[in-house]
C-alpha positions in Angstrom: -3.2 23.9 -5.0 -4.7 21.6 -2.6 -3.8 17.9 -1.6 -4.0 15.8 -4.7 -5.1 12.1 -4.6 -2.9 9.8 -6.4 -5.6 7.7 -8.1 -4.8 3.9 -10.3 -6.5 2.4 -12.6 -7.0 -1.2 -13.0 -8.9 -2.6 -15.5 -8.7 -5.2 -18.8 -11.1 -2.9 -21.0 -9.5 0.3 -22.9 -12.4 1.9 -23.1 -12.8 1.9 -19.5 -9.6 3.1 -18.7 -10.8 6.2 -21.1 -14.0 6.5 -19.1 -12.3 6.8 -15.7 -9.5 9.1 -16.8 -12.2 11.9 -18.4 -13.7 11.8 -15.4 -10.5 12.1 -13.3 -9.5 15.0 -15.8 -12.5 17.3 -14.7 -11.3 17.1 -11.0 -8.6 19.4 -10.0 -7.4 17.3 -7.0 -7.3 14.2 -8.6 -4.4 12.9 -10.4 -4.3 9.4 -12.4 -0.9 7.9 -11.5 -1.0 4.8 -13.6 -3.0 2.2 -15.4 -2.6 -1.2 -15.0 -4.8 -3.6 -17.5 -4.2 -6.8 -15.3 -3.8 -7.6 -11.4 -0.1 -8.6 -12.3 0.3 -5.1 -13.6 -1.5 -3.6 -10.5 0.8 -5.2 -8.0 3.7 -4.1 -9.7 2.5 -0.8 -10.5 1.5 -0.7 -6.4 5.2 -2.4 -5.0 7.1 0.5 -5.8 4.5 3.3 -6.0 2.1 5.6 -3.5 -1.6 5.4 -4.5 -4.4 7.3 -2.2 -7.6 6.0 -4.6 -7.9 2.5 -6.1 -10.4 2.7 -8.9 -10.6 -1.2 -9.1 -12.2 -3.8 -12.1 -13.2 -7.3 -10.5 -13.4 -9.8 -14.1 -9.6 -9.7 -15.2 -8.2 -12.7 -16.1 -5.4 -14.5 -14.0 -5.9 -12.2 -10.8 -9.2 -10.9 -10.0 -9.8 -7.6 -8.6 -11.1 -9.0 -5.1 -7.6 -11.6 -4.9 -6.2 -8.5 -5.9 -7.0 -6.5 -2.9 -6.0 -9.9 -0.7 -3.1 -9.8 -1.8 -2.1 -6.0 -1.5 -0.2 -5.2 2.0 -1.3 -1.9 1.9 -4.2 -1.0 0.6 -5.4 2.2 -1.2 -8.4 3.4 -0.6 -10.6 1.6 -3.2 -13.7 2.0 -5.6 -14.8 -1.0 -7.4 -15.7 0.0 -10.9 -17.3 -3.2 -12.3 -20.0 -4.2 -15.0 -21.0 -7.1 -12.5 -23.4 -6.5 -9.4 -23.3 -10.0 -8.1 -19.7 -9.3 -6.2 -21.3 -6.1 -3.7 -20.8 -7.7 -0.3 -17.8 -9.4 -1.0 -16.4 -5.7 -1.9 -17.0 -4.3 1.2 -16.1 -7.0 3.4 -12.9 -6.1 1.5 -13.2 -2.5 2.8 -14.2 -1.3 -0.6 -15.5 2.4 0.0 -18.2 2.4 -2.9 -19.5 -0.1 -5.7 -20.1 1.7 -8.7 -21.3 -0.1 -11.7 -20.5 0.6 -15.6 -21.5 2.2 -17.6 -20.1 5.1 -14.8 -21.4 8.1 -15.1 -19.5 11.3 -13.9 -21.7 11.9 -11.1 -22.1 8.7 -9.3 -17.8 8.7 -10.4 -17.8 12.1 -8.3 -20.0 10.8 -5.1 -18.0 7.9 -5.0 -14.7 9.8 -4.9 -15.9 12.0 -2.3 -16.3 9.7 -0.1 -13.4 8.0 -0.5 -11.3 11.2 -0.2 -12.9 11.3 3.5 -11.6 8.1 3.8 -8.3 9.0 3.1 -8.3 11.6 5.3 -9.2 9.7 7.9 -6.7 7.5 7.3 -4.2 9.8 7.4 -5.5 11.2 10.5 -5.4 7.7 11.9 -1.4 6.6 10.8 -0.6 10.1 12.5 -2.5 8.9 15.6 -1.2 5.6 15.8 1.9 5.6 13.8 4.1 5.5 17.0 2.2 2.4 18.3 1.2 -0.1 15.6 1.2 -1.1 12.1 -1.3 -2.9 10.2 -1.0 -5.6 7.6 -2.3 -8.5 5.8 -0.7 -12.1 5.6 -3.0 -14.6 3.7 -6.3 -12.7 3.7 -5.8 -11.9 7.7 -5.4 -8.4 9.1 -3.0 -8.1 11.5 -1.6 -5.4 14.0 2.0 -5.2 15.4 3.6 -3.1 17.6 5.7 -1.0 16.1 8.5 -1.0 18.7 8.7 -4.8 18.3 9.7 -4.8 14.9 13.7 -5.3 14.4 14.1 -4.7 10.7 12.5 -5.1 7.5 13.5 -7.0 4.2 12.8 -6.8 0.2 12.5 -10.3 -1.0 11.1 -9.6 -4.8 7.7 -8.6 -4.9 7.0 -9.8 -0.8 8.7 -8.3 2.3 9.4 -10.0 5.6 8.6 -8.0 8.7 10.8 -9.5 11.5 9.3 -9.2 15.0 10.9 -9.5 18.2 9.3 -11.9 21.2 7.2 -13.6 18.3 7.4 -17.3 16.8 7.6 -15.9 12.9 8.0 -13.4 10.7 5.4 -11.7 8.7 5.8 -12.6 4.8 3.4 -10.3 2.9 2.8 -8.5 -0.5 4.6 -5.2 -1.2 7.7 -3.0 -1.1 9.8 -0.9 1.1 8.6 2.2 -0.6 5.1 1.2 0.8 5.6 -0.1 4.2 8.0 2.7 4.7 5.5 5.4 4.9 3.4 3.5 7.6 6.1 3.4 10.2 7.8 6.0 12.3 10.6 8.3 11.9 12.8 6.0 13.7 13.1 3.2 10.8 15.1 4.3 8.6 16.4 2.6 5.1 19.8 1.5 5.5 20.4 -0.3 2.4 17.7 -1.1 -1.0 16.6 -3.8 0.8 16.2 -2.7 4.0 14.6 -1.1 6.8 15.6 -1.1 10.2 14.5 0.6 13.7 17.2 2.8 14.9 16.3 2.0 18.3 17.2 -1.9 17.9 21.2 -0.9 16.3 23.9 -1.4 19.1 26.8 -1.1 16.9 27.4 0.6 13.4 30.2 0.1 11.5 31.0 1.0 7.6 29.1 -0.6 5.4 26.7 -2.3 8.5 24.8 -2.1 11.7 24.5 -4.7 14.0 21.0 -5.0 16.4 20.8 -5.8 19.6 19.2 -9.3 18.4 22.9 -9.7 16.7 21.6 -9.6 13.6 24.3 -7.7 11.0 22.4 -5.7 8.5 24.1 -4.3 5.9 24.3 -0.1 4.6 24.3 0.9 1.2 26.9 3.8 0.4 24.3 6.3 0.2 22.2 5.3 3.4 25.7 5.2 5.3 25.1 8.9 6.8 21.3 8.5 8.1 23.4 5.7 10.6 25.9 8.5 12.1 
């Protein structure tokens, strides 16, 4: 067996939710992951798990799909699915890969995937490429690229995480979780503790039970994470 593409689900309609995960059923390489039936539920579901396809609603209460994907660090790669055609543009300024419109049948569902499976590839392709040099994120609807090497540590703080950077004013404050930001940097940050992340390179002293960087910062390590510090 192939790759398989974790795929989510997010939309406030049932029978939607049955619709897309028929179609998802008849394709081997797909595999639905979750559903979420609001955008509260979606950023949850996406803090503390992977997801390759987004198969995204726009009319939900509370959150809509589009503040949705502002608010989303990292992004999967994402379809919207949406009885509305008024929202196109707007989509794909948002990096949406395809616009599909219901009712969805299982051949427009099956174009639209293909091409966002390319897409995943080629994102893949491109965090191998670049991984070593910068990250990408997005604070308050802005995308933004940081080298890598500049970043000291990483911190949980609920649903957010703060990316601290060296020779900058500020910090980085933005939606998501360790588990996500995690597998967009290099081998050399390594979790040291459930909430946090820190580059190996930036430690000048470890001790039991914390490191200390060369900013002399003190981070502390969790009694499981203690032997990736030795």
């Amino acid at each position: 067996m192939g790759t398989k593409y974790k795929c989510l689900i997010v939309d406030d309609e049932k029978p939607a939710h049955q619709v897309l995960m028929s179609h998802i059923g008849q394709c081997e390489d797909l595999e639905c992951v979750g559903n979420a039936f609001s955008g509260r539920e979606a950023l949850a579901f996406l803090q503390k798990n992977e997801v390759d396809i987004l198969l995204l609603d726009i009319n939900m209460p509370l959150i809509t799909g589009l503040e949705l994907l502002d608010m989303v660090a990292v992004k999967p790669v994402t379809i919207i699915t949406t009885a509305y055609s008024d929202f196109a543009l707007e989509s794909y300024e948002k990096d949406a890969v395809d616009y599909l419109l219901k009712p969805i049948s299982f051949g427009k569902f099956l174009k639209a995937i293909e091409k966002a499976k390319i897409f995943c590839k080629n994102r893949k392709e491109s965090i191998d490429e670049e991984q070593d040099n910068v990250l990408k994120i997005r604070e308050d609807g802005m995308d933004i690229t940081i080298d890598v090497d500049e970043i000291i540590f990483v911190e949980s703080a609920g649903n957010y995480i703060k990316i601290f950077v060296e020779h900058r004013s500020k910090s980085y404050f933005v939606y998501g979780s360790l588990i996500s930001i995690k597998t967009e940097l290099p081998d050399h940050f390594i979790q040291v503790h459930r909430s946090f992340i820190v580059n190996r390179k930036q430690i000048v002293k470890k001790e039991l039970g914390k490191v200390t960087l060369h900013t002399n910062i003190e981070i502390p390590v969790g009694r499981k994470y203690q032997i990736l510090i030795e």
